[in-house]
C-alpha positions in Angstrom: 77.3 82.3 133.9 80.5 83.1 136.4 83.6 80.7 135.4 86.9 81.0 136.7 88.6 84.4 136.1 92.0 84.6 134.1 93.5 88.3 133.7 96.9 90.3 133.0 98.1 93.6 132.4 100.8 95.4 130.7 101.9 98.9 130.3 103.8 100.2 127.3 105.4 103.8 126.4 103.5 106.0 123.9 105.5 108.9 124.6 106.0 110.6 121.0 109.0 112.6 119.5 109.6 115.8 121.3 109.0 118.9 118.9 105.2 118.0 118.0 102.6 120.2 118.9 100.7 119.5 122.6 97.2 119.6 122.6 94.6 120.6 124.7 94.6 124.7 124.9 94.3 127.2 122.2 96.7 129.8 123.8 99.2 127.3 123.9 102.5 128.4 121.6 105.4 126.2 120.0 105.8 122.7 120.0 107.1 120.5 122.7 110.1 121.3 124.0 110.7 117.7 126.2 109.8 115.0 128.7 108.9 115.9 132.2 106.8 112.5 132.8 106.4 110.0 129.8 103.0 108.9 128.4 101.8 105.5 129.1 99.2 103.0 128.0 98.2 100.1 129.8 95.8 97.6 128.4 94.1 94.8 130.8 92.9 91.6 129.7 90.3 90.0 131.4 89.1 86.0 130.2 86.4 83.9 131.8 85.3 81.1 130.0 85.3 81.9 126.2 84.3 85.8 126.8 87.1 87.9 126.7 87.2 91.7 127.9 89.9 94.2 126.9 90.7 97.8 128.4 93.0 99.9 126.6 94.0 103.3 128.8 95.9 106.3 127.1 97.7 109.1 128.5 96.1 110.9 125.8 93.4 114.1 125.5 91.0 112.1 123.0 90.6 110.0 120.0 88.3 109.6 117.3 86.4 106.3 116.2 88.1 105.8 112.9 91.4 105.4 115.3 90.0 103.6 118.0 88.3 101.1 115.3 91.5 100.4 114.1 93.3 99.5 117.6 90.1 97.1 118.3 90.3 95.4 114.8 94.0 94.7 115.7 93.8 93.4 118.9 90.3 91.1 117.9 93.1 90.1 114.8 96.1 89.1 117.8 94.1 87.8 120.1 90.7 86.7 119.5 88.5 89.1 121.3 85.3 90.8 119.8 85.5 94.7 119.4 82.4 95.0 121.4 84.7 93.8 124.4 87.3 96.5 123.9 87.3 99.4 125.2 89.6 101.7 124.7 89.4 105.4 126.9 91.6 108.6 127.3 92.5 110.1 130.5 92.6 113.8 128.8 95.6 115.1 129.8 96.1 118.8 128.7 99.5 118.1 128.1 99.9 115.1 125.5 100.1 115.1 121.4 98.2 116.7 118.8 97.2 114.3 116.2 94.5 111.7 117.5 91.6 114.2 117.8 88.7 113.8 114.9 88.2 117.4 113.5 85.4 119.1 115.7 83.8 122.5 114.8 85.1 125.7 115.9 88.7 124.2 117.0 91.6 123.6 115.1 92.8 119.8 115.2 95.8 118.4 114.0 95.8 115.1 112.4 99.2 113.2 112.3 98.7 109.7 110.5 102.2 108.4 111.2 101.8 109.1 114.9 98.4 107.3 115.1 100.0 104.1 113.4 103.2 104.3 115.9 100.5 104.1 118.3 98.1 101.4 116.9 100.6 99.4 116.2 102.5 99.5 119.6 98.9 99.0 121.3 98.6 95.3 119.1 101.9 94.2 120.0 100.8 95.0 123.6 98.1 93.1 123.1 100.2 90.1 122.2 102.5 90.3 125.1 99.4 90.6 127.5 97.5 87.3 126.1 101.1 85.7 127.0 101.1 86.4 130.6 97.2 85.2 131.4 97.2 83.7 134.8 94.2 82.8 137.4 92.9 85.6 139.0 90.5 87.4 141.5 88.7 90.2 141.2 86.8 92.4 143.8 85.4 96.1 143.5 85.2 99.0 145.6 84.6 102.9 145.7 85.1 105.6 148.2 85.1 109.8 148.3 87.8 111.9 147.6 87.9 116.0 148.0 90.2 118.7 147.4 91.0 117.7 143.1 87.6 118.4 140.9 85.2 121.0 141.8 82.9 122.3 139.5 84.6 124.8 137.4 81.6 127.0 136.7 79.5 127.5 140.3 82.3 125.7 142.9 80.3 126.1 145.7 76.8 124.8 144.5 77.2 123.1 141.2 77.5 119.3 141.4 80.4 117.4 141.3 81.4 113.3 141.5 83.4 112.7 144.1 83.2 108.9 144.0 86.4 107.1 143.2 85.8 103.7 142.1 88.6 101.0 142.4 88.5 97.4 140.2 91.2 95.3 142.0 92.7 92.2 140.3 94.7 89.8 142.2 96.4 87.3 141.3 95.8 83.5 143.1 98.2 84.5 146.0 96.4 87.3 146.7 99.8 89.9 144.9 97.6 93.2 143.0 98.0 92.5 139.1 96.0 95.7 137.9 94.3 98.0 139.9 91.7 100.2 137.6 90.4 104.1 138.9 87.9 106.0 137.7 87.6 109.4 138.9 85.8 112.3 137.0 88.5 115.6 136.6 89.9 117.6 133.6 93.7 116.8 134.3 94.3 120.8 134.1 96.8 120.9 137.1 99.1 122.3 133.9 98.8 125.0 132.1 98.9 126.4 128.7 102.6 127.9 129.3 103.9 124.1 129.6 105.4 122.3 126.4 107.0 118.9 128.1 104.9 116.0 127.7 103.0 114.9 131.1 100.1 112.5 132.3 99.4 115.5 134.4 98.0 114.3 137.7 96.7 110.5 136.8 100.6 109.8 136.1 101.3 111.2 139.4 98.8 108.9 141.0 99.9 106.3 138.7 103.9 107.0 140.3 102.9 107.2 143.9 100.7 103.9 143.7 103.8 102.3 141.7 106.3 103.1 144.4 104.0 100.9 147.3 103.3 97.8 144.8 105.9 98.1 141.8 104.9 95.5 140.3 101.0 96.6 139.9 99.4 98.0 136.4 97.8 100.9 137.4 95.2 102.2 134.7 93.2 105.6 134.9 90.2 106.5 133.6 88.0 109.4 133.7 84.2 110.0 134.7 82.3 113.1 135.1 85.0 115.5 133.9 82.9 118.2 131.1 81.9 120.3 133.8 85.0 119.7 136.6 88.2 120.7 136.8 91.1 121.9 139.6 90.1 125.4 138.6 89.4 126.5 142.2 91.7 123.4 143.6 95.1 124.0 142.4 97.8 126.0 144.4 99.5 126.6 141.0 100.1 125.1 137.7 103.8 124.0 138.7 105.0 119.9 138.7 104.6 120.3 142.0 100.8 120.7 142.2 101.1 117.5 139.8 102.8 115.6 142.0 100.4 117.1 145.3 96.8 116.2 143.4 98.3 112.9 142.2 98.6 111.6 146.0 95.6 112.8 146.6 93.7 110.2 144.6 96.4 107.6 144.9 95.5 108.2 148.7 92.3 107.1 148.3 93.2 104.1 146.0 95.4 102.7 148.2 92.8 102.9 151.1 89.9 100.5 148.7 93.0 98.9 147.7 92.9 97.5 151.5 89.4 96.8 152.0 87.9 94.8 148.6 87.3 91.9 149.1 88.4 89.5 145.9 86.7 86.6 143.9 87.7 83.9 141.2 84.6 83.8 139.4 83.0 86.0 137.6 81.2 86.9 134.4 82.0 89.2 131.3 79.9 90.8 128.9 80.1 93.6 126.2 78.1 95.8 123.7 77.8 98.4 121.0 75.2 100.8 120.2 75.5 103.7 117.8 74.3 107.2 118.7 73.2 110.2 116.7 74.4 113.4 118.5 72.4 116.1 116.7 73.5 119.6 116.3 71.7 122.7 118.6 70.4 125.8 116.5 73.0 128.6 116.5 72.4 132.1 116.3 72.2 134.5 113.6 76.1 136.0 112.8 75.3 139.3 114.3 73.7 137.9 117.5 76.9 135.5 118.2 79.0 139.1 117.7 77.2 141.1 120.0 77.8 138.0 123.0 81.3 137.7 122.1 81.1 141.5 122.9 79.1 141.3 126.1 81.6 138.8 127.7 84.8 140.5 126.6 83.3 143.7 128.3 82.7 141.6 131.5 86.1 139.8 131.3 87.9 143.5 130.7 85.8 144.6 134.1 86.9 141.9 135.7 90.6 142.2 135.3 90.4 146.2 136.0 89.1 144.9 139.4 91.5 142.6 139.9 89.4 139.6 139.9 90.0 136.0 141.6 92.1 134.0 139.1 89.3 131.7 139.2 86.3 134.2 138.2 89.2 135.3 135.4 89.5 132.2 133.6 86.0 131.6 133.5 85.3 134.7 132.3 88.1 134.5 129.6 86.5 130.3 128.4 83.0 132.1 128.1 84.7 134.8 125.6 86.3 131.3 124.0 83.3 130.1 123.9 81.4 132.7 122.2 83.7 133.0 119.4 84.2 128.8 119.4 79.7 129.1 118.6 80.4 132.0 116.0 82.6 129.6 114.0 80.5 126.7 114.2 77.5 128.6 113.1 79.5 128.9 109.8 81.3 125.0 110.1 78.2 123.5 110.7 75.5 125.0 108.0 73.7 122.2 106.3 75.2 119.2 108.1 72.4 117.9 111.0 74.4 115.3 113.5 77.5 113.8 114.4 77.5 109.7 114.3 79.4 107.8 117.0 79.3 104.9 119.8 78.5 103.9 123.1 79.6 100.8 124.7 79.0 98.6 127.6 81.3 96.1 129.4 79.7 94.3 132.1 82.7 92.4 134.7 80.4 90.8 137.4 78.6 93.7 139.3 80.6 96.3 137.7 79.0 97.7 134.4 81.4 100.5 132.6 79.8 103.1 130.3 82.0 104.6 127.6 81.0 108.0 126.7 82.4 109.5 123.1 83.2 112.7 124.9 82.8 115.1 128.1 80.0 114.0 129.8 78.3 116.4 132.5 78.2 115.8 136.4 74.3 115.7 136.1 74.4 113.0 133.4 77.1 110.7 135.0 74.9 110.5 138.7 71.5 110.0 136.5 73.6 107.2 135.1 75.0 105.6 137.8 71.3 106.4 139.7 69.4 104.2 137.1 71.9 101.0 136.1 71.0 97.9 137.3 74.9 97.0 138.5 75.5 97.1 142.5 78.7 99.4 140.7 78.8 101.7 137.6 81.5 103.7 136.2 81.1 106.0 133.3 84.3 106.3 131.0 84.6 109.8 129.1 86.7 110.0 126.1 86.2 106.4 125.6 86.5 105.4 122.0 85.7 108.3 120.7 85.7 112.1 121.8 82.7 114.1 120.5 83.4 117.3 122.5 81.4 118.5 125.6 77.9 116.9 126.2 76.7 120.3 128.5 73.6 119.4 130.5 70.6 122.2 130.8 71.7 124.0 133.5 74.7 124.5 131.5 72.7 125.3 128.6 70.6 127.8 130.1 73.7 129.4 132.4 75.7 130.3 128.6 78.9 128.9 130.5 81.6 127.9 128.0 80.8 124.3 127.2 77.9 124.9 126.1 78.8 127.6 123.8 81.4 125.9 122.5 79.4 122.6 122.4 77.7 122.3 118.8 75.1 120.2 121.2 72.0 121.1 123.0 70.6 119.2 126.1 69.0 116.8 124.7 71.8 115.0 123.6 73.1 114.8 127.1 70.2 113.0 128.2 69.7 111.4 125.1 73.0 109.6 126.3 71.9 108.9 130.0 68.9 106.5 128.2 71.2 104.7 125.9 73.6 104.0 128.2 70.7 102.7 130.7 69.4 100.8 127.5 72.4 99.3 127.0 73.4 98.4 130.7 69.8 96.6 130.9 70.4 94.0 128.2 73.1 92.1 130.4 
């Protein structure tokens, strides 16, 4: 039943101490070295009737459950709402803190408790300052196309890509932008491994543009079909720059849906749960995984002698990454059968958002968005929970790196596209 809609939005600073380690590349050296662009969180609060909705953004590269359930057992303690109503999703910046990532095989994650609490605990009191500002509110919904940020970083010219940009506008009675919510699928990658300053990498910069038009606006990002797409083959160079460039670009297209959604006062709010086993692929034998690690490094090596694309280059040098990411897990993984984690479901009028527990593949967000029920569906990656890459068959069958370094097969891609269209069908 649609009631009148209250909402507010808040955005707090969970930049951490310089001299941590960044996360988000495995050549990466050192720790941080400073602050080019701080890291943000914005959490908006939706309220119609007695339902209440909550969605927490981080300018983070992941999270895992055990984190994420404590932030929503907070806020549900603050303010009332139920945890299957918050939703909390990262945008993935390459260029954040180590610490929040759950360990995943064949990588080395850092855990850092204290920084996780710092964080938790600034994301409750945000939660409390946002329940204070409530006010009557519209809300409208919108998407459009955007080119020239993600292609699809293993086949750019044929593989498949999302170019929708989705926009969730939230006004307030006058018709002034509270909160504005994107979701656009793209690995913010625009920075390299050589960086150590902290950065939102290109959502920030969208973030900054749109803040400069409409200052007093929440802008939150989140992130869609990003496991197989990335500015690989779009970026000039890896300089603040190209940041600053790529970040217009999508705030370009915000601000034009910005202009044309059209706004209600009434609407309806739902949310739900659903656990999902993510079951582990077969590896190969030890000495089978040592001869492909071989192969590719022999077809990187010719590569470079050529003087290859940078493009072709860096794929060539994840595959090798790859490879020897599947050797370990081979070894990590003997004897243990799944990984456990979460989907979740928040239905706001015709819009139903799907939060994915990791990096979910073109193929799997458009089968998605092809079968819901909603007039408009966004899938969230990195969205409570960060699982690693989710590669589809194609992938599978292609040996590009995130499938090797996947400890997942195919199936469990599409066993995510059914319960996510189970769960968007019990509205």
């Amino acid at each position: 039943m649609k009631t009148q809609l209250l909402a507010a939005a808040v955005e707090i600073d969970i930049t951490p101490p310089v001299g941590i380690y960044l996360d988000g590349y495995a050549a990466r050296q050192g720790t941080s070295q400073g602050v080019h662009d701080p890291l943000m969180a914005q959490l908006l609060l939706l309220r119609a009737g007695e339902r209440q909705s909550v969605i927490v953004c981080l300018d983070l590269i992941g999270m895992g459950l055990e984190f994420s359930q404590q932030v929503r057992q907070g806020i549900k303690a603050v303010i009332g709402a139920p945890v299957e109503c918050i939703l909390l999703a990262c945008s993935h910046t390459h260029s954040g803190p180590a610490g929040f990532l759950p360990p995943h095989p064949g990588f080395t994650t850092r855990q850092d408790p204290d920084l996780q609490q710092m964080v938790v605990r600034k994301l409750c009191g945000g939660a409390i300052w946002v329940a204070q500002r409530l006010k009557p509110a519209r809300l409208g919904i919108g998407r459009g196309s955007l080119d020239g940020i993600g292609l699809n970083r293993n086949d750019p010219e044929h593989g498949l890509v999302d170019r929708e940009v989705l926009v969730l506008r939230i006004d307030d009675e006058a018709g002034k932008p509270l909160a504005v919510l994107m979701n656009y699928g793209c690995h913010p990658t625009v920075l390299g491994y050589q960086n150590l300053l902290f950065s939102a990498d290109y959502p920030g910069a969208a973030r900054s543009t749109l803040r400069q038009i409409y200052p007093d606006t929440v802008f939150l990002y989140t992130n869609g079909a990003s496991g197989d797409v990335s500015t690989r083959f779009t970026r000039r160079d890896q300089s603040f720059a190209e940041v600053e460039r790529m970040g217009r670009l999508l705030a370009g297209e915000v601000l034009k849906l910005m202009q044309v959604i059209r706004t209600q006062p009434e609407v309806e709010l739902n949310g739900r749960t659903s656990p999902v086993t993510l079951s582990f692929r077969p590896f190969p034998p030890s000495e089978v995984a040592q001869l492909e690690i071989q192969r590719l490094q022999s077809e990187l090596d010719a590569l470079k002698a050529a003087g290859a694309p940078h493009g072709e280059i860096r794929r060539a040098t994840t595959r090798v990454e790859g490879a020897t990411g599947q050797a370990l897990m081979a070894q990590e993984l003997a004897g243990r059968a799944a990984n456990i984690s979460q989907i979740q479901v928040l239905q706001i009028d015709d819009l139903g958002l799907v939060g994915i527990p990791g990096e979910p593949f073109t193929r799997t967000v458009l089968d998605i968005k092809r079968d819901s029920p909603h007039l408009f569906t966004a899938v969230l990656s990195y969205a409570n929970d960060n699982r690693g890459y989710f590669p589809d068959a194609a992938s599978v069958a292609e040996g590009d790196y995130e499938a090797l370094i996947s400890p997942y097969g195919a199936q469990v891609a599409e066993g995510l596209h059914q319960a996510a269209i189970a769960l968007l069908r019990k509205g």
